[in-house]
C-alpha distance (Angstrom), angle and dihedral (degrees) to the residues before:
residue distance angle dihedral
X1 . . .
X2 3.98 . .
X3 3.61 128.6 .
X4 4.13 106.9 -51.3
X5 3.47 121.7 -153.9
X6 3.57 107.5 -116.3
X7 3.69 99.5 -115.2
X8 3.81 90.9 65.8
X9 3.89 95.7 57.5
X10 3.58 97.1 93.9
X11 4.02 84.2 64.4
X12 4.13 91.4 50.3
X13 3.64 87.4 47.0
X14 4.27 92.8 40.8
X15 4.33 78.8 50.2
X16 3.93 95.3 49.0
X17 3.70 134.0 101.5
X18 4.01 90.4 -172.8
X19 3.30 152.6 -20.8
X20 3.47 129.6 -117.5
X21 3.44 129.7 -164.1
X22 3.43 112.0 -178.8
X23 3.97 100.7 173.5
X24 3.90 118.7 151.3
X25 4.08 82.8 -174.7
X26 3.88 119.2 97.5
X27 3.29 100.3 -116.3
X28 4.14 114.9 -175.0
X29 3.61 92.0 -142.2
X30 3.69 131.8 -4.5
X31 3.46 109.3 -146.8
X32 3.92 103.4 -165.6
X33 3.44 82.9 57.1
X34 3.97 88.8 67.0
X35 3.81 84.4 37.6
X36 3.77 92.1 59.8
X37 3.39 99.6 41.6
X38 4.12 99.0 53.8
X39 3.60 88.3 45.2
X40 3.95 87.1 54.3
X41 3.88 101.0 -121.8
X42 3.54 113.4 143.1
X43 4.21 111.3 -110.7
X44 3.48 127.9 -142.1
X45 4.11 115.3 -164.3
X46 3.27 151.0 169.3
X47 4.07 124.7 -114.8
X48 3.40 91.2 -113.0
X49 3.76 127.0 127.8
X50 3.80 117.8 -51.4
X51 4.35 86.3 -3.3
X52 3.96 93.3 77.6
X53 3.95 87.6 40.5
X54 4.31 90.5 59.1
X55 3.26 100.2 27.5
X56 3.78 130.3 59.0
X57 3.83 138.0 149.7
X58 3.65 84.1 -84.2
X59 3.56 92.8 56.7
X60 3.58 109.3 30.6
X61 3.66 137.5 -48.6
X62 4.01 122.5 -42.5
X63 3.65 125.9 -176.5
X64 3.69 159.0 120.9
X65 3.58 120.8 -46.9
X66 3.19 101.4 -104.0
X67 3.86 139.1 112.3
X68 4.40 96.2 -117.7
X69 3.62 82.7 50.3
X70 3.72 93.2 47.3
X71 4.40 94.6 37.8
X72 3.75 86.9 46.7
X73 3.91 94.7 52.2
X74 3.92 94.0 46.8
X75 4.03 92.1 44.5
X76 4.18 80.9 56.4
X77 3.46 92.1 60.0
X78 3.17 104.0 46.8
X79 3.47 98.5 38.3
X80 3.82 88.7 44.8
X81 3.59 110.3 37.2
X82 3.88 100.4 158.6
X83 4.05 90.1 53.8
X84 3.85 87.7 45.4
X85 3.97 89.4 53.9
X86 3.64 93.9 47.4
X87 3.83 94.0 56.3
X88 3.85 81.1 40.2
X89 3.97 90.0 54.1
X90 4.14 90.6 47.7
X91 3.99 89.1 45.4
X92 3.87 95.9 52.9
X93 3.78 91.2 47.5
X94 3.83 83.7 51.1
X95 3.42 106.8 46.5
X96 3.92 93.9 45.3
X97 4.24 91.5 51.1
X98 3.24 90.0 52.3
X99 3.79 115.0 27.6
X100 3.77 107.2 26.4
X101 3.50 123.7 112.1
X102 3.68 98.2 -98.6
X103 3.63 91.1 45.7
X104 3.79 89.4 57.1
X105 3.98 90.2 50.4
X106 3.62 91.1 48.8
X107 3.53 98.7 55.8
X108 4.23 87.5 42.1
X109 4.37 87.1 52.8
X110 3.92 86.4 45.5
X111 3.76 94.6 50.5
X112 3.62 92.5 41.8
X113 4.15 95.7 49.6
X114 4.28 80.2 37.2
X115 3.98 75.4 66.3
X116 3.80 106.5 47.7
């Protein structure tokens, strides 16, 4: 796929039967991962960074970065689609306690009255 606006993501994510992320860099926080999981697609991701800190086994699929791990995790979900859509179910709750909107403007107001 090229470059997407980010408006149409919601229809890539609507389209997808995963996500992989298969980064070996440490990234702080990898935002499609949060994508994917509100928009209920199942992630797969290496333990890398801020990857092994939003996803677990409970959550997704977490691994090494390498291509069995990667196959193997894929083949699950297909092969295993009602175990895939409960980690899906527990991800989406997840992701929108703790990075939605109004989460973020919670935690803002509580840091703010922490502050008074």
């Amino acid at each position: 796929i090229n470059w997407l606006p980010r408006e149409r993501m919601p229809l890539v994510y609507a389209r997808s039967s995963a996500v992989v992320v298969p980064s070996q860099y440490i990234d702080p926080l990898p935002t499609v991962i949060i994508e994917a999981m509100a928009s209920g697609v199942p992630v797969v991701a290496t333990n890398r960074g801020g990857a092994a800190e939003l996803v677990s086994d409970e959550f997704g699929y977490v691994g090494n970065p390498d291509s069995t791990f990667i196959a193997q995790s894929i083949i699950e979900i297909l092969n295993n689609p009602a175990g895939a859509e409960q980690k899906v179910h527990r991800a989406q709750e997840r992701a929108l306690r703790l990075f939605s909107r109004s989460a973020f403007i919670q935690r803002v107001v509580s840091w703010y009255d922490k502050y008074k």
